[in-house]
C-alpha positions in Angstrom: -2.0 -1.6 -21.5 -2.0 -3.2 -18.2 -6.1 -3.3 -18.1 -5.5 -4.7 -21.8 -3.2 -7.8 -20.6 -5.8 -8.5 -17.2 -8.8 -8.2 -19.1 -7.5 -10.8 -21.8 -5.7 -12.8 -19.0 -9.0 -13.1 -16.7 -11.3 -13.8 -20.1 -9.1 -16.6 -21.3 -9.3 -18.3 -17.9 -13.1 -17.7 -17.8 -12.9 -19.5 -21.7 -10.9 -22.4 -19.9 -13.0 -22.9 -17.2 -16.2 -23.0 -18.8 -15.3 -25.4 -21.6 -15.3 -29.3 -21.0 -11.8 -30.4 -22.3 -9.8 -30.6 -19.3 -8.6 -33.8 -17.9 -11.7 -35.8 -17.9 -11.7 -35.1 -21.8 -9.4 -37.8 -23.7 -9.4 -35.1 -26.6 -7.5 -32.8 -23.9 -3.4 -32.8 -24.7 -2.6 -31.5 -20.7 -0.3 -34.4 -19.3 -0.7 -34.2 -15.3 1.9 -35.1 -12.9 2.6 -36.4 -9.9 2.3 -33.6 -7.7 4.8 -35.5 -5.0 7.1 -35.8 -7.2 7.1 -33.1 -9.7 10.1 -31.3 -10.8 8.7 -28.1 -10.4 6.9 -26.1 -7.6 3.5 -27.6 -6.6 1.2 -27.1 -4.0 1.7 -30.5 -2.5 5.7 -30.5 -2.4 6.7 -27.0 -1.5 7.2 -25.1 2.0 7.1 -21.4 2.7 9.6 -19.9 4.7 9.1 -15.9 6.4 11.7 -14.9 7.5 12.4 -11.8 9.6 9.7 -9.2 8.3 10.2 -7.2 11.2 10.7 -3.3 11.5 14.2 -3.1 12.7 15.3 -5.0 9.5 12.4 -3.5 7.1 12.8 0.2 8.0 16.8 0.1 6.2 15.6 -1.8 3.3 17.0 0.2 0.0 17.6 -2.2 -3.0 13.6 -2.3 -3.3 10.6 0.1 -2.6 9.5 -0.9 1.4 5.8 -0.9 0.0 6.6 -3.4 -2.3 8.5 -5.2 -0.7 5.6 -5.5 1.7 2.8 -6.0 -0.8 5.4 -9.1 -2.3 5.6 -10.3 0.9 1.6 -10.3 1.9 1.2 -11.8 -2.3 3.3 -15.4 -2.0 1.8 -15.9 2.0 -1.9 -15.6 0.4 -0.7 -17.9 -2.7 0.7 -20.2 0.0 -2.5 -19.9 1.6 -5.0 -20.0 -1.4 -2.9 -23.4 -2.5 -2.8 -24.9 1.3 1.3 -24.7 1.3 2.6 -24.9 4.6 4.6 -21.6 6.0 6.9 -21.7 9.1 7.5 -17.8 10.1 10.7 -17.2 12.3 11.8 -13.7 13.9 14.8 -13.1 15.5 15.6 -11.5 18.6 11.8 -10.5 20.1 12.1 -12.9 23.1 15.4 -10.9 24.1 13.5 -7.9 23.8 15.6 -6.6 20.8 13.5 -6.7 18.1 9.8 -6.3 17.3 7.6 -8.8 15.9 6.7 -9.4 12.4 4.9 -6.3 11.3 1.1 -6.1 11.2 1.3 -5.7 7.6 3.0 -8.9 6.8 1.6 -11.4 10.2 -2.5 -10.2 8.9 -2.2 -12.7 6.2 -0.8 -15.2 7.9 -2.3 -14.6 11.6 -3.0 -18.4 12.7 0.4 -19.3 12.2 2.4 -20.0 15.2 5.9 -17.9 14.8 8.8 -19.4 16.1 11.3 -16.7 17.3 15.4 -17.0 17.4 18.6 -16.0 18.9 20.4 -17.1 15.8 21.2 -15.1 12.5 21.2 -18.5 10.8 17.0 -20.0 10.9 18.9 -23.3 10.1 20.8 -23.9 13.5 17.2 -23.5 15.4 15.8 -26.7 15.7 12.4 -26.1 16.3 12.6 -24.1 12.7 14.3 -27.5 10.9 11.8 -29.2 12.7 8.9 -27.3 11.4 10.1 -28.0 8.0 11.1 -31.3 7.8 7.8 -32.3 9.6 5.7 -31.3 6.2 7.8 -34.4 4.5 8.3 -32.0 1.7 12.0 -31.3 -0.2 11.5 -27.9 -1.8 11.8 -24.4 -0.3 10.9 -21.2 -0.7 12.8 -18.9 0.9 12.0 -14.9 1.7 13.2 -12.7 3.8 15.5 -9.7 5.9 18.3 -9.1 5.4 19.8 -10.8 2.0 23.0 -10.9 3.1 22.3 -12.3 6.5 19.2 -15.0 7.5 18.1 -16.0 4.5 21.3 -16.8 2.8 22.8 -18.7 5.7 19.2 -20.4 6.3 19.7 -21.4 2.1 23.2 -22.7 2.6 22.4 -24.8 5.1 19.2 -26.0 4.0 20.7 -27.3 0.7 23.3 -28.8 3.0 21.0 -30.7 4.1 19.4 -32.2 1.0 16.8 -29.2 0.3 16.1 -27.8 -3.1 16.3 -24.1 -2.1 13.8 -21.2 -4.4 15.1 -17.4 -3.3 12.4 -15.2 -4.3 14.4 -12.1 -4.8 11.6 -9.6 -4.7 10.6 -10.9 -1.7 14.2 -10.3 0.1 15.8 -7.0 0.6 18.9 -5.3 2.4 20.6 -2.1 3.7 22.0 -1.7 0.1 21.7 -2.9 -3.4 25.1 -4.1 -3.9 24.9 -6.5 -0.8 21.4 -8.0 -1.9 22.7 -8.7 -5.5 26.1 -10.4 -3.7 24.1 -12.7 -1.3 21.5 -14.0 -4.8 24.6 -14.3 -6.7 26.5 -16.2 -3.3 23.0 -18.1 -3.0 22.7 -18.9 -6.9 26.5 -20.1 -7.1 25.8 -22.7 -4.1 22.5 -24.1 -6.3 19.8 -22.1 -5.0 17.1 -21.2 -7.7 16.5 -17.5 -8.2 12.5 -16.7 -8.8 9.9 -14.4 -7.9 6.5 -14.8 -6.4 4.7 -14.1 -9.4 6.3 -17.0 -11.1 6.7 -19.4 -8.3 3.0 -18.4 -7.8 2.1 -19.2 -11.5 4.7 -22.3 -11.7 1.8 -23.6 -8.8 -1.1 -22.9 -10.0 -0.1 -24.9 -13.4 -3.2 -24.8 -15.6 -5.6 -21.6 -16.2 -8.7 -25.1 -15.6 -7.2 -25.1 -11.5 -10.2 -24.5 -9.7 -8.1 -22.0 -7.8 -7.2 -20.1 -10.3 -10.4 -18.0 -10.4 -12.4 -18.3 -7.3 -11.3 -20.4 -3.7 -13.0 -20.3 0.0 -9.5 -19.3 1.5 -9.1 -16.2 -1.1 -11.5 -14.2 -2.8 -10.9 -14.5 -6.6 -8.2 -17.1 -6.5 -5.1 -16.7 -8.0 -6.2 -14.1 -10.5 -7.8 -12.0 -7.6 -3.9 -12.4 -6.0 -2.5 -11.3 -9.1 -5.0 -8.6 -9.4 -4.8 -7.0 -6.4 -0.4 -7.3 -5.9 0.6 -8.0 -9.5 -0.7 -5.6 -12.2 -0.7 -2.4 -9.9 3.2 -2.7 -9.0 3.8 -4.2 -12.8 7.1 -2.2 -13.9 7.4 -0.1 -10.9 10.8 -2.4 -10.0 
């Protein structure tokens, strides 16, 4: 079933691409937007945030598979990537000799970016983190990260505070137990954060099956569809 829904997936975008009735068509019914100032997610008014994909944190993780929390993690940095998004990685704790770094795993995809490291639980009372983000003049944020309950929620509060309109991607955040990941979304949801998932914030993004990057891109092989490929359909109902 799953070879079913790619194959008829990747052969409708081929159909799209091919044909001549995108935007340049006046036959063609798609309405673009302002990318700036578009309600949803685009690629030119959204930051990524990583926070805290470190081992000390990962190895406790229950309310999802590690693995897959992992290969979410590793999908939305390379569709940040492939779509030129800027991501600001913070860890907390490695200068102090606490903590490790991000794990290999999770820093290959994102290697040339500079991480910022913290002493607070809270990635919203280090300045060189706010700075980072308020530097890419852009108002909406995806948020990920270890644990739940502790960095990323505090980092969400605060950043909404502050005038931000905050996307949790729940499968890309876990914690020591189920019940206190689903009590952090629901604490995050309740003070306006937008629940999503990588898949969809990836999709929300890409916009149109015509994108150029939604089949083939210099940054990554195969586009979006090669993302979904390789971290999408294999993990499909598995959580």
């Amino acid at each position: 079933m799953k070879k079913v829904i790619l194959n008829t997936l990747i052969a409708l975008m081929a159909f799209s691409i091919s044909s001549n009735t995108f935007a340049q068509n006046p036959g063609d019914n798609y309405i673009p937007k302002d990318p700036k100032k578009d309600n949803l997610l685009s690629a030119e008014n959204t930051v990524l945030l990583v926070i805290d994909f470190q081992q000390e944190m990962l190895g406790v993780v229950q309310n999802i598979d590690q693995d897959i929390l992992i290969n979410n993690t590793q999908a939305i940095i390379k569709t940040a990537k492939l779509f030129n998004i800027p991501i600001i990685e913070s860890t907390i704790g490695v200068g102090l000799g606490a903590n490790k770094p991000t794990v290999d795993s999770i820093k290959a995809p994102m290697a040339d970016v500079v991480n910022i490291d913290r002493i607070s639980l809270n990635a919203w009372q280090n300045q060189a983190v706010i700075d980072a983000v308020k530097a890419t003049g852009r108002k909406k944020l995806i948020i990920t990260g270890l644990w739940t309950s502790g960095c990323p929620t505090y980092t969400a509060l605060d950043a909404m505070l502050d005038g931000y309109q905050v996307y949790i991607l729940t499968d890309v955040m876990g914690d020591a137990t189920t019940d206190a990941h689903n009590r952090a979304i629901d604490r995050m949801v309740q003070a306006g954060a937008i629940p999503f998932t990588w898949e969809g914030a990836g999709a929300e993004i890409l916009r149109a099956y015509t994108n150029p990057k939604a089949m083939s891109d210099d940054t990554i092989k195969g586009g979006f569809v090669g993302i979904m490929m390789q971290h999408f359909y294999p993990f499909a109902g598995k959580y």
